[in-house]
N, C-alpha and C positions, 0 to 999 in steps of 0.2 A: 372666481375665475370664469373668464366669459369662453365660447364656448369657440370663437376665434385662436383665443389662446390655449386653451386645454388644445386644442388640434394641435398648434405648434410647440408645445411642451412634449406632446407624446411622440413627432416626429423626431423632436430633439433626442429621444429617448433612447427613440429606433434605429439611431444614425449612424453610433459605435455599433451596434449588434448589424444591420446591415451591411455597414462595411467587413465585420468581420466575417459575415457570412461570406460577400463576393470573395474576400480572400482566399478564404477556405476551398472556395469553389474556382477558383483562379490556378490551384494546385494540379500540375499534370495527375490525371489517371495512368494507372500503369496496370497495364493488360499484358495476359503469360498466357499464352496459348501452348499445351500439353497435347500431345498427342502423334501420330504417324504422315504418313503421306498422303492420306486423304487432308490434314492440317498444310502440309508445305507444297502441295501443289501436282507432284507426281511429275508432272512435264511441264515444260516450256507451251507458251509464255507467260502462263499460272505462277512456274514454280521460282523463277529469278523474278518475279512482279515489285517492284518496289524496294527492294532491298538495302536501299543507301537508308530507307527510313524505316526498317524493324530491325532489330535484334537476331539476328540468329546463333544463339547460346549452343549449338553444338558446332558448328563452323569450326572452330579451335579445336574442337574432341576427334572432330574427323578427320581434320591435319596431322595430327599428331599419331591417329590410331582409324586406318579406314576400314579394320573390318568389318563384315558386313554390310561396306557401303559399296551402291552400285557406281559406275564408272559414269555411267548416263544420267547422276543425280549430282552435278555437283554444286557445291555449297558457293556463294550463302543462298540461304532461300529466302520467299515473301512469303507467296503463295495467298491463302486465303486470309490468312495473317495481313500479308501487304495489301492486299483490296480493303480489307478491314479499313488498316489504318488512312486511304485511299479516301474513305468516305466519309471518316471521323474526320482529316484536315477541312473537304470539303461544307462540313454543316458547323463549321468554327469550333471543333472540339479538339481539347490541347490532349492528346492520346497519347502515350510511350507505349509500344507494342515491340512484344519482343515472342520468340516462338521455342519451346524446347520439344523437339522432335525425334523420331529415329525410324526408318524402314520396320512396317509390322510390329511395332511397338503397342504393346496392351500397357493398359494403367498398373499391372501386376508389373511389367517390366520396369516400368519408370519407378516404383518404387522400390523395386529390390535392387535395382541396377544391374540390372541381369541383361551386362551390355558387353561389349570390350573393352578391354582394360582401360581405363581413362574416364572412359561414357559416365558423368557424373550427373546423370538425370533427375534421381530427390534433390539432389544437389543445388540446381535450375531452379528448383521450386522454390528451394530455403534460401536462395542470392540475396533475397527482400523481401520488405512485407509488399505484398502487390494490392491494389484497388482491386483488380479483379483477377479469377483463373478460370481458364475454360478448360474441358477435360472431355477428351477426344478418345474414344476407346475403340480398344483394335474391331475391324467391321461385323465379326461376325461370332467374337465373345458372346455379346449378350444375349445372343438366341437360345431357347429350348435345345438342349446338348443333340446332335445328330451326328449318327457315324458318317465321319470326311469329312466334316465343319469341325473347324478350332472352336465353337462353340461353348464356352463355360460360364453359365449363368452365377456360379456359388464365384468364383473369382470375381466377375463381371461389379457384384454386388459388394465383396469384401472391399475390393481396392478401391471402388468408387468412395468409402466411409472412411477407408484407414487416407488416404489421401485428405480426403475433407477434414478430418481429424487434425491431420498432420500441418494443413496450412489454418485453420482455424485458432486448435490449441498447441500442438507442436511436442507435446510429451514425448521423451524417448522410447522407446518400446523395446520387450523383449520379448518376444512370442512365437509361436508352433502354430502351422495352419492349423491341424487336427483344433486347435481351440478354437478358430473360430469355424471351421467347417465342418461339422459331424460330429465332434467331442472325442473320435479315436481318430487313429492310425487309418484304421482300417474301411472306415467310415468317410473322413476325410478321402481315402484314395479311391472308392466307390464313387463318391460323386464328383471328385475332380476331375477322374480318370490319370491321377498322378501319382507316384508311387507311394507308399510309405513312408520309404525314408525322406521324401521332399516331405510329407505330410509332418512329419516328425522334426523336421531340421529346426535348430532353434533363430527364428532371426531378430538381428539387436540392428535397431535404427536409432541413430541418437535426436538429439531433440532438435527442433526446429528453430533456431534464433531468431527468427521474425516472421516467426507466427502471426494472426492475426484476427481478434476478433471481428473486425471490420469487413475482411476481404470477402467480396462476393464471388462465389463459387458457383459456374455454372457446366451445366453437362451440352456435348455437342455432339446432338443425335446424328447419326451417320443414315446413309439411304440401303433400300432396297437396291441390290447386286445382279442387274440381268443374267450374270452369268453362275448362276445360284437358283436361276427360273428357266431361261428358253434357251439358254447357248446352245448349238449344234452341235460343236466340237471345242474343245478344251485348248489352251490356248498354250505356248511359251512366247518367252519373252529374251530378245535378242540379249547377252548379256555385256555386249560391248556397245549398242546404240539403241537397248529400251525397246527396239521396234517389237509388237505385237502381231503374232500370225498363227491359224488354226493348225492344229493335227489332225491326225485321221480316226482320233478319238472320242467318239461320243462324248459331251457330255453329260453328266448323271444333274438331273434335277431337283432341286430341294423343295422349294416351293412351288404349288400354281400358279402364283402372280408375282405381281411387283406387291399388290396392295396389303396380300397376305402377310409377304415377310415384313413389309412396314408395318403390320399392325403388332406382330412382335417386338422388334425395336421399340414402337412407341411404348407399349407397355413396360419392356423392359427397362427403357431411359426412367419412366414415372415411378415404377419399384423400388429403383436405384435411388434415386433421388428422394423415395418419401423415407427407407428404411434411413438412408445417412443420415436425417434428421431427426431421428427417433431416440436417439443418445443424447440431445440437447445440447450439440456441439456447435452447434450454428447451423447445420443444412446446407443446402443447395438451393441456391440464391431462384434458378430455373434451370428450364431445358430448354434449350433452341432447338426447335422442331424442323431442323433441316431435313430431314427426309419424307416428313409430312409436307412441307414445301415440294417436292419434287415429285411425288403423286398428285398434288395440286396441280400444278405442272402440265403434267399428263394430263388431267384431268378436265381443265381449262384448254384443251388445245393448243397450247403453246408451246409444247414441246414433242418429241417427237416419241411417240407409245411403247413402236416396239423398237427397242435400239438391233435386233436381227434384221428385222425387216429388207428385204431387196431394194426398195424405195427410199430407205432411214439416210441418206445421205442426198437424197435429191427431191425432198417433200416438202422444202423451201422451210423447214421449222428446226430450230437447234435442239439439238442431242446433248440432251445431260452427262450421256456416258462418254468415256473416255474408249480407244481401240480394244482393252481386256476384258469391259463389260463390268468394271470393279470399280475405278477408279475412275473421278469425275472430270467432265471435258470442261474445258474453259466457261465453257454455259454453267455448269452444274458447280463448277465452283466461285462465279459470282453469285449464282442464288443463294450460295452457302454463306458467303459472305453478306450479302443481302438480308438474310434473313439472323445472322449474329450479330451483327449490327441493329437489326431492331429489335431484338432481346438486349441487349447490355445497356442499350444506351434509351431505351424508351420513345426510341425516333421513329417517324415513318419512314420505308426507305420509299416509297413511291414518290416522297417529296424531289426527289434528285432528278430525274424527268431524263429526256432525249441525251441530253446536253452530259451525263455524266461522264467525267473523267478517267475512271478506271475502267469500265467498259470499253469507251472511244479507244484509250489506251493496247485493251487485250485485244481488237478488232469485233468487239460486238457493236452490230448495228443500233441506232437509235430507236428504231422501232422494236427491237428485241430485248434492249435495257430496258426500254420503260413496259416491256410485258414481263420481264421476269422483277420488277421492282415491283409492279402489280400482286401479283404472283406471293413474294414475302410480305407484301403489306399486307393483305386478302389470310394469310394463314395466321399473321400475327393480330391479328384483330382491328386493325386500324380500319378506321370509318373516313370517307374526306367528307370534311368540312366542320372537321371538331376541331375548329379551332380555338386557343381558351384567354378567354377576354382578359381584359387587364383586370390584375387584383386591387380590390379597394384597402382603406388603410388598415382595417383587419387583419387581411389575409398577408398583408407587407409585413404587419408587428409578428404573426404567429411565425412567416419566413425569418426575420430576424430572430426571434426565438430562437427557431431550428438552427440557423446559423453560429447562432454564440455558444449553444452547446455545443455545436459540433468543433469549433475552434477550441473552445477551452478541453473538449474531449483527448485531440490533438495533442495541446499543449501537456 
């Protein structure tokens, strides 16, 4: 066999297994975004962003059953979810996104359902086997436990595994925190700071029907909270129009900086993520270092340092934070989006440039998308000019490879 035709024998070879592959690869990704209001956007025009094109799986829970929902949130949402999928159409990727959310929602809640009656949030999870899950934890769980922070590191850690667990292998469960936190009662309610009898209570989850050894599971690091560092005065919030305005109440400060409390988060997202994989259940696919994005941010002068500042609204740079100092302002939750988008999908987002759609969309200027697209690319590690040349007939066979098992995995 001459060395023309051994070439065209082994393309012939390659031809079923690359078509199998594109197929395989042809199949929508389906994305579940988990988590609270930093996930669906908090406010307008974040939080209705796109919504004829995601899912929102509690919309129907909060029809039916509004408690605890505010009057100033209402459904369906996009939010960071909807930019998400905003950028995925934009770089020709077939995305299904869809969001299971709830006001101050911990990953403890979604799994126990520790909602109003109806609120089927494990529920959300088990609908399907998903491509991927993002898992959004309430802001200030994962910190080093402090009196007046909801702060619970031993939860933070538990639910991040039993959840991964849960969508990976999907086993029914029947269990007692005290088992997995302190091994007593007594022990368990020392370091939750919960009682006994929650420590003690027995809870039965049934099993997951499309579980998924496949699914990739990623965590969505949340940001450092100006008003947890320098807030003056402690805020409410109107309960019939959301508006934010101070009291005449000091607030108490947690941290020195922004940078400090992000460097607990970070740690904390990296714990989480190495202990859930320490059972060999699959793990944590990654972490989206959203709030490492956003001291970047800062960092870079692109955004604006101190969100108290007397200046912070007329220093010509956009403000991550939102009016409470908690929740992220239209800037802060493209970055968010920005920067989970180039964790799931392997993209640059700096690729998107002036011209992008979901920005132009929320009213960010062109020169401000392409700094905070900078911004997520710079934290995600993208280099420009890596671009990767075409593969020769090798690296074609070893893809078709990958391909035909992954189709026949499938099948």
């Amino acid at each position: 066999m001459n060395r023309t035709t051994a070439r065209a024998t082994l393309r012939a070879l390659a031809l079923p297994a690359l078509l199998a592959c594109a197929a395989a690869q042809a199949e929508p990704i389906s994305v579940l975004f988990v988590g609270n209001s930093y996930t669906f956007g908090r406010v307008d025009p974040v939080m209705s962003y796109n919504t004829a094109n995601v899912r929102d799986l509690t919309a129907p829970m909060a029809a039916a059953n509004s408690t605890g929902s505010n009057a100033f949130e209402p459904h369906p949402w996009g939010g960071v979810a909807g930019i998400f999928k905003q950028l995925t159409v934009q770089a020709g990727l077939d995305y299904q996104v869809a969001l299971s959310t709830r006001n101050a929602a911990s990953l403890r809640g979604h799994f126990l359902n520790s909602n109003p009656a109806g609120w089927d949030l494990r529920g959300n999870v088990a609908s399907q086997a998903w491509s991927k899950v993002v898992l959004q934890e309430q802001s200030d769980e994962p910190l080093p436990k402090q009196a007046g922070l909801a702060s619970n590191p031993a939860y933070f850690n538990t639910y991040v595994n039993l959840l991964e667990n849960y969508i990976h292998q999907g086993q029914a469960l029947a269990y007692r925190e005290r088992e997995l936190i302190g091994g007593s009662n007594a022990a368990c309610a020392a370091i939750t700071g919960a009682s006994t009898g929650t420590c003690g209570n027995l809870r039965e989850i049934p099993a997951n029907p499309n579980a998924s050894a496949d699914t990739e599971v990623y965590l969505y690091q949340t940001w450092a909270r100006p008003n947890l560092v320098n807030a003056p005065f402690t805020t409410v919030t109107d309960p019939v129009t959301g508006a934010v305005s101070f009291t005449d109440t000091p607030a108490t400060p947690f941290y020195a900086s922004l940078q400090d409390m992000t460097v607990d988060l970070r740690d904390a997202y990296a714990q989480a993520a190495q202990d859930a994989g320490a059972d060999g259940s699959g793990g944590i696919t990654a972490v989206a270092p959203v709030g490492e994005a956003f001291m970047l941010a800062l960092a870079m002068g692109v955004a604006t340092a101190n969100h108290y500042a007397p200046d912070a609204g007329t220093d010509g740079l956009p403000d991550l934070w939102w009016d409470d100092g908690t929740h992220a302002s239209l800037y802060g939750s493209y970055l968010s989006a920005l920067t989970l988008y180039g964790t799931l999908t392997g993209l640059d987002p700096a690729a998107f440039g002036a011209g992008e759609i979901a920005a132009r969309d929320l009213g960010i200027s062109g020169r401000d998308a392409e700094l905070l697209q900078r911004v997520a690319s710079l934290q995600l590690g993208f280099a420009p000019g890596n671009e990767v040349p075409e593969p020769p007939l090798a690296a074609l066979l070893g893809l078709a490879a990958a391909g035909w098992a992954l189709a026949r995995r499938r099948r």
